[in-house]
DRENMI-10133 format. One line per 2 residues: number of its first residue (from 1); their letters; for each residue x, y negated, z negated of N, C-alpha, C, CB. Coordinates in nm, 2 decimals. Atoms other than C-alpha are relative to their C-alpha. Glycine has a CB too. Example, Ala and Ser with C-alpha at 12.3 -4.5 7.8 and 13.67 -1.06 7.14 Angstrom:
REM DRENMI-10133
1	AS	0.09:0.12:0.00:1.23:0.45:-0.78:0.09:-0.12:0.00:-0.10:0.00:-0.12 ~ -0.09:0.11:0.00:1.37:0.11:-0.71:-0.08:-0.11:-0.08:0.04:-0.05:0.14 $
This chain:
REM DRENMI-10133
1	XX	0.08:0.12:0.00:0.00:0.00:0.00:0.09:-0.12:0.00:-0.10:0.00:-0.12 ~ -0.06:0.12:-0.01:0.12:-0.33:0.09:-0.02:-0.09:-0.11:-0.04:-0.06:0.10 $
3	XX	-0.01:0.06:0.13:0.20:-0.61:-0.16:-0.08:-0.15:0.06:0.17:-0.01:-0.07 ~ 0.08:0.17:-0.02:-0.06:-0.95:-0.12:-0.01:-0.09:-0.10:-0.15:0.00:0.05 $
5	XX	-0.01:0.10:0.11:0.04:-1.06:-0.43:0.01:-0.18:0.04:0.15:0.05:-0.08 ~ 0.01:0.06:-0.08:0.12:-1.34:-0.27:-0.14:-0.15:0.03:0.00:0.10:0.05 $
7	XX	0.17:0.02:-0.04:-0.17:-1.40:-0.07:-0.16:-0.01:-0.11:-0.03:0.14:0.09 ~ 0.11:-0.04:0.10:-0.39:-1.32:-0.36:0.04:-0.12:-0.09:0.00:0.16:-0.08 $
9	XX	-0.01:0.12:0.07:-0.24:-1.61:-0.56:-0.05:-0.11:0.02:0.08:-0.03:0.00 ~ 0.09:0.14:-0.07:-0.33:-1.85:-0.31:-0.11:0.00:0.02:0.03:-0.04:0.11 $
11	XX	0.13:-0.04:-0.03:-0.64:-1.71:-0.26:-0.10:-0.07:-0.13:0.01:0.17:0.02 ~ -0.03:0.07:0.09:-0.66:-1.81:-0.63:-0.06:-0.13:-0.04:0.10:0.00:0.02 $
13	XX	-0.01:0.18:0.03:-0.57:-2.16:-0.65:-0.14:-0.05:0.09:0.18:-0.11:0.09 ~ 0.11:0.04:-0.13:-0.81:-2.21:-0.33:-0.12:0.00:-0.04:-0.01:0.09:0.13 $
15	XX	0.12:-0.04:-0.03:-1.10:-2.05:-0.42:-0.08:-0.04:-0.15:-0.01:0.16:0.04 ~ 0.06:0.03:0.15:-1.11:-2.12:-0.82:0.07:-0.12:-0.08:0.02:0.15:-0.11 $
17	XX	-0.06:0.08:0.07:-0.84:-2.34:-0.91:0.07:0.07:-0.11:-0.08:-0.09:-0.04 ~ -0.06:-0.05:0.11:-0.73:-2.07:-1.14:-0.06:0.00:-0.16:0.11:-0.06:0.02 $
19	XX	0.10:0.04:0.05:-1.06:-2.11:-1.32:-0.07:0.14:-0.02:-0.06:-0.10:0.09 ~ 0.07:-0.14:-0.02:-1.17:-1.74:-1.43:-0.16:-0.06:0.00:0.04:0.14:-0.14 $
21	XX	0.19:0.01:0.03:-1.54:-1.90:-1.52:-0.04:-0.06:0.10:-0.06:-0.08:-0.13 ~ 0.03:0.10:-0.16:-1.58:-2.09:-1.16:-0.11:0.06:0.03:0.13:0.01:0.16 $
23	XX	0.11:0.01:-0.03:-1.92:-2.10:-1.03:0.01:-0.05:0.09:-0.07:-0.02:-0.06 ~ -0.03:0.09:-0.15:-1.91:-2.19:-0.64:-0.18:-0.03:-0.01:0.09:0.12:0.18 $
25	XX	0.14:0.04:0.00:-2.27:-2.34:-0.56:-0.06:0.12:0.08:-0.02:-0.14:0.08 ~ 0.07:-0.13:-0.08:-2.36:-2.03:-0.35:0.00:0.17:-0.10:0.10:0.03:0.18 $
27	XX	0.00:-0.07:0.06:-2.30:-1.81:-0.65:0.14:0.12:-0.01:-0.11:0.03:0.03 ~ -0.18:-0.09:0.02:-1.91:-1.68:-0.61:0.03:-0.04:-0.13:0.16:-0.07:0.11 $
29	XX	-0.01:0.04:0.20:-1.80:-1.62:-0.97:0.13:-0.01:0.00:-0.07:0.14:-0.14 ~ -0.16:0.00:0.05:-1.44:-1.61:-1.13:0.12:-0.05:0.08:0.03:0.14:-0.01 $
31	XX	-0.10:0.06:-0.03:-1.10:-1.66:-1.02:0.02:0.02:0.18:0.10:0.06:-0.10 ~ -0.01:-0.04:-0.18:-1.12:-1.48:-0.64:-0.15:-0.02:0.06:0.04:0.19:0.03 $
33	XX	0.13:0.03:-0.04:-1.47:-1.62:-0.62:-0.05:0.10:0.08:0.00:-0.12:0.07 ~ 0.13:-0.12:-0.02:-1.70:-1.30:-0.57:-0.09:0.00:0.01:-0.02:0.07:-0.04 $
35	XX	0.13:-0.01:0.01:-2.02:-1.27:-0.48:-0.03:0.11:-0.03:-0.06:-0.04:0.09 ~ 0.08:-0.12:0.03:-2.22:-1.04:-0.67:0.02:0.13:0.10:-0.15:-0.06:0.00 $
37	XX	0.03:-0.17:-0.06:-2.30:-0.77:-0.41:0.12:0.06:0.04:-0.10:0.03:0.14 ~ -0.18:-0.04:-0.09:-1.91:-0.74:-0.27:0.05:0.07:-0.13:0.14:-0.17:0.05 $
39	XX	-0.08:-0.01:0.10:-1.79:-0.76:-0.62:-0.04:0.12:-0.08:0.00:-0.11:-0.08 ~ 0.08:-0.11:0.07:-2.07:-0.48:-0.76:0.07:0.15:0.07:-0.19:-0.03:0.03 $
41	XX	-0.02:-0.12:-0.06:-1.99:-0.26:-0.45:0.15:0.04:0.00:-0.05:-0.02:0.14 ~ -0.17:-0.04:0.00:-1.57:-0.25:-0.50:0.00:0.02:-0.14:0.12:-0.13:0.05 $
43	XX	-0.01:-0.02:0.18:-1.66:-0.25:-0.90:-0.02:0.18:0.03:-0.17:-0.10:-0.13 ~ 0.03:-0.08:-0.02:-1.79:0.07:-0.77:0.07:0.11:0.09:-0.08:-0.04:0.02 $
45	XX	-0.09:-0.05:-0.05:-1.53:0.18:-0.49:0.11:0.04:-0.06:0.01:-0.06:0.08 ~ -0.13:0.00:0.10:-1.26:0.13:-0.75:-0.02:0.08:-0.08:0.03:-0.13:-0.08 $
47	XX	0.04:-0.06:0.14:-1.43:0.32:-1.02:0.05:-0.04:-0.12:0.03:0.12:-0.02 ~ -0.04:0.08:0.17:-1.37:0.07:-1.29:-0.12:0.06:-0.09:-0.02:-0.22:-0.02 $
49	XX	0.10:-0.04:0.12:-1.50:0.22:-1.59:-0.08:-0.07:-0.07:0.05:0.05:-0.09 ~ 0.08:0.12:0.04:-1.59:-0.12:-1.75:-0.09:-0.02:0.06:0.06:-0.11:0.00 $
51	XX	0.09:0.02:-0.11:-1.90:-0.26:-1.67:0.05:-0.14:0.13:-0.15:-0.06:-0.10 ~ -0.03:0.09:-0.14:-1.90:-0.49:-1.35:0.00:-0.15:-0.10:-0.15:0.01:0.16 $
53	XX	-0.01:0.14:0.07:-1.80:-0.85:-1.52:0.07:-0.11:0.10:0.08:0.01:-0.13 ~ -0.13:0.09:-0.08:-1.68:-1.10:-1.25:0.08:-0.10:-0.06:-0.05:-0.08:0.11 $
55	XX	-0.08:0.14:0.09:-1.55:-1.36:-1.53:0.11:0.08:-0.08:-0.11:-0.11:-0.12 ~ -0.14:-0.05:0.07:-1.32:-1.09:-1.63:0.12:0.03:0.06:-0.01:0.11:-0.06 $
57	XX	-0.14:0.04:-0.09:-0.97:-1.23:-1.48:0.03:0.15:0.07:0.16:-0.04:-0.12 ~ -0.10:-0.10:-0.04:-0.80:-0.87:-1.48:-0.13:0.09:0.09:0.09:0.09:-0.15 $
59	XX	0.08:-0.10:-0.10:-1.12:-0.70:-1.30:-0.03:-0.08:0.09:-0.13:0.08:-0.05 ~ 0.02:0.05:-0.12:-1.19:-1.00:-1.06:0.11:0.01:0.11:-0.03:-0.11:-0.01 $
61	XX	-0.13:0.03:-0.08:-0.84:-1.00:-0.97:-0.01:0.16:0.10:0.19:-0.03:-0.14 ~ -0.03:-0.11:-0.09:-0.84:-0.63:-0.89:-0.10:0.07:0.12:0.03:0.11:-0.11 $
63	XX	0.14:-0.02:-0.11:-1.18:-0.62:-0.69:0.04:-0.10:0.11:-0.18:-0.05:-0.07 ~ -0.03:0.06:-0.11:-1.06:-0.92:-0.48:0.08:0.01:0.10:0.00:-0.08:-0.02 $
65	XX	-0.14:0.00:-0.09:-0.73:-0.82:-0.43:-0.04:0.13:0.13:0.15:0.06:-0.11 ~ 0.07:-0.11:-0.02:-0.87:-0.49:-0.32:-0.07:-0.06:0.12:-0.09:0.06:-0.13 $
67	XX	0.12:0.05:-0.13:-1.16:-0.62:-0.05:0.09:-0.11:0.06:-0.19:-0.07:-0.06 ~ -0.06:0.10:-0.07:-0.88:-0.87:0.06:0.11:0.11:0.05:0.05:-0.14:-0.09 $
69	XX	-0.10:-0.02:-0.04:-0.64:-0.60:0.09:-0.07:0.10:0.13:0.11:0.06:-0.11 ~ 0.05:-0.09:-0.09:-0.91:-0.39:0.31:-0.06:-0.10:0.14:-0.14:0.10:-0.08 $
71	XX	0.03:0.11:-0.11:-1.02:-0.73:0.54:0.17:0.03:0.06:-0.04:-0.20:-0.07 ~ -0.11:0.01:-0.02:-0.66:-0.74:0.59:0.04:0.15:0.13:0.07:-0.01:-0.16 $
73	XX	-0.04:-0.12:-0.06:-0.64:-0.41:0.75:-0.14:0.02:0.10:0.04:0.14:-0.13 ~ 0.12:0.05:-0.09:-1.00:-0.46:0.94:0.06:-0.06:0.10:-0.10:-0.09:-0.06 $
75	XX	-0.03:0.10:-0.14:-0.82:-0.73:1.15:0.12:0.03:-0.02:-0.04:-0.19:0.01 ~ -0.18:-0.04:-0.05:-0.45:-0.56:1.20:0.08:-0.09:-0.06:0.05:-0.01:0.18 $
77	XX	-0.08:0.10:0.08:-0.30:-0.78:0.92:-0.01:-0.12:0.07:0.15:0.04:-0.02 ~ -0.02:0.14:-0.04:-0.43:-1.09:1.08:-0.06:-0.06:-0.12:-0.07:-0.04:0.15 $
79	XX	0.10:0.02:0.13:-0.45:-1.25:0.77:-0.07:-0.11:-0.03:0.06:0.02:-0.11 ~ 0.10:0.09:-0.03:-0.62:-1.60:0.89:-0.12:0.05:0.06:0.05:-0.09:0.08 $
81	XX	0.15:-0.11:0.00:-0.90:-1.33:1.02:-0.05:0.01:-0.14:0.03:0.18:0.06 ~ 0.09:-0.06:0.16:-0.90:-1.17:0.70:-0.05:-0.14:-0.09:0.15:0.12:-0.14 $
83	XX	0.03:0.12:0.07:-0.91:-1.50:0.52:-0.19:-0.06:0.02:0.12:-0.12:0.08 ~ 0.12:0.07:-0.05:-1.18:-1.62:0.72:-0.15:0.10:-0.07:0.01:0.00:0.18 $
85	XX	0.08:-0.13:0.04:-1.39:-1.30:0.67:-0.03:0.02:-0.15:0.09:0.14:0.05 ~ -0.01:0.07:0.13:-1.29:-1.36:0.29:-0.10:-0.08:-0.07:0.09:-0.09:0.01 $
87	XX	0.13:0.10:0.03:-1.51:-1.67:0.29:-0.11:-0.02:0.05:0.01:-0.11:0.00 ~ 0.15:0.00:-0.09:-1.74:-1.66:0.54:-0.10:0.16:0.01:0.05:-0.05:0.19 $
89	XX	0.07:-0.15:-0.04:-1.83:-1.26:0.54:0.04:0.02:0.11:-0.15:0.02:0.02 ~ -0.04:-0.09:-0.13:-1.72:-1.00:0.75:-0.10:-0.01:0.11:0.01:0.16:-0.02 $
91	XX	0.09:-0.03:-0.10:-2.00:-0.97:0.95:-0.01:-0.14:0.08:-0.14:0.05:-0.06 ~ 0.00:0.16:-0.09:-2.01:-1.37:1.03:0.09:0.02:0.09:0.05:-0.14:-0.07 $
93	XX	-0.19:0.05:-0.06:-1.61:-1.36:1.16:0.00:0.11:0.08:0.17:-0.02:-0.13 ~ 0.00:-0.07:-0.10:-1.71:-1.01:1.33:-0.11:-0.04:0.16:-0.02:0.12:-0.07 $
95	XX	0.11:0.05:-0.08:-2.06:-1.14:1.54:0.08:-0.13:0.09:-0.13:-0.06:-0.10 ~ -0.03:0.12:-0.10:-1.82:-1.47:1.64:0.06:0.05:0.10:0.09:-0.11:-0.06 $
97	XX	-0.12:-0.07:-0.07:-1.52:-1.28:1.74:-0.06:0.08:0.14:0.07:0.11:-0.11 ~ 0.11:-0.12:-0.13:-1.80:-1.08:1.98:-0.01:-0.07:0.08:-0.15:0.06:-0.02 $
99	XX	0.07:0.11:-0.07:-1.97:-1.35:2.11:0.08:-0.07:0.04:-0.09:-0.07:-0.07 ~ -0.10:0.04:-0.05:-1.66:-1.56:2.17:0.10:0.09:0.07:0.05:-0.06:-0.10 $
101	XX	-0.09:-0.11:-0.05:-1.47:-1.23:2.31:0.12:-0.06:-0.01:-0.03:0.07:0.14 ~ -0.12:0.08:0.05:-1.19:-1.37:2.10:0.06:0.11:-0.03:-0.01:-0.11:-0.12 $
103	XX	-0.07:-0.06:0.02:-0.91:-1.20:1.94:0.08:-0.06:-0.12:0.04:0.04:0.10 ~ -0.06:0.05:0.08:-0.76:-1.43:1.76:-0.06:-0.13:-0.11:0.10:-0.02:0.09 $
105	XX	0.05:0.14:0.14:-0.82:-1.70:1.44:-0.03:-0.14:0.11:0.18:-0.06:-0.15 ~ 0.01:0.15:-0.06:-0.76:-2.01:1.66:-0.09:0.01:0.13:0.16:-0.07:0.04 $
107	XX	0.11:-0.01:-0.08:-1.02:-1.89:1.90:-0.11:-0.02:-0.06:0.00:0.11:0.07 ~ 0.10:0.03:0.10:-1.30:-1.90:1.66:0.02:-0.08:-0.13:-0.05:0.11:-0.04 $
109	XX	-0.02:0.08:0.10:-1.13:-2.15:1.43:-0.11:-0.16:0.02:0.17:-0.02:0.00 ~ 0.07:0.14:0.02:-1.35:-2.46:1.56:-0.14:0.00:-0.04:0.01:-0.08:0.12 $
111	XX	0.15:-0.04:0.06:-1.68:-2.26:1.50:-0.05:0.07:-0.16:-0.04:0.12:0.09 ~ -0.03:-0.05:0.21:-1.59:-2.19:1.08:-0.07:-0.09:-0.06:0.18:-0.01:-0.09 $
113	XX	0.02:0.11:0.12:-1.73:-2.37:0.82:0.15:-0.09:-0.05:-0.05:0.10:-0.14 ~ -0.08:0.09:0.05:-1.52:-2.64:0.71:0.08:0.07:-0.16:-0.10:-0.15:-0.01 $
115	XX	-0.12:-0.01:0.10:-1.39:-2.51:0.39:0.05:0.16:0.04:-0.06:-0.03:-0.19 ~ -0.07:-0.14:-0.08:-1.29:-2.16:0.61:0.09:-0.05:0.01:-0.05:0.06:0.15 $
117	XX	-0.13:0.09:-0.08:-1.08:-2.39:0.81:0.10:-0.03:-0.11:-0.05:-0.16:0.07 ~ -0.14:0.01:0.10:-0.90:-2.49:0.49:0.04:0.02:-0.06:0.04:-0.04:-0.04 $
């Protein structure tokens, strides 16, 4: 398994500020900003024994890193794909990528949501 330590830091600062109790307005919780059903369904892929808690640092960290390290491998380590896919949902950044018969980030970078882009 590859190391996205990294990547997962910045991912981090970006998404929470480094803020385990962050509340995004669309309902992303903790430090890797998770939404509920992602975070329930990897609480579950992972077999954390704990219950599912997204404001608990050491289990958001390991569910995000986790569904960031499997985007990552979805788009052939493109990891401004995976990123995107990250914040916007897979299924958004896959439907564009179709419909644009793109391949790459900066082909569907001008059709992202603004905080994708940054």
């Amino acid at each position: 398994m590859k190391d996205y330590s990294e990547l997962v830091k910045a991912v981090i600062k970006v998404e929470s500020g480094g803020r385990p109790d962050e509340v995004s307005p669309v309902g992303a919780k903790g430090l890797m900003q998770l939404m509920d059903p992602t975070g329930k369904e990897w609480h579950g892929i992972l077999k954390i024994e704990e219950p599912y808690n997204p404001f608990d640092p050491e289990q958001n960290v390991k569910i995000g890193s986790a569904y960031l390290g499997w985007l990552l491998e979805q788009f052939s380590g493109n990891d401004k794909l995976a990123l995107a896919a990250y914040n916007g949902g897979i299924g958004y950044i896959r439907k564009k990528l179709k419909k644009l018969k793109a391949k790459e980030y900066e082909e569907i970078e001008p059709f992202l949501h603004t905080e994708t882009r940054e």
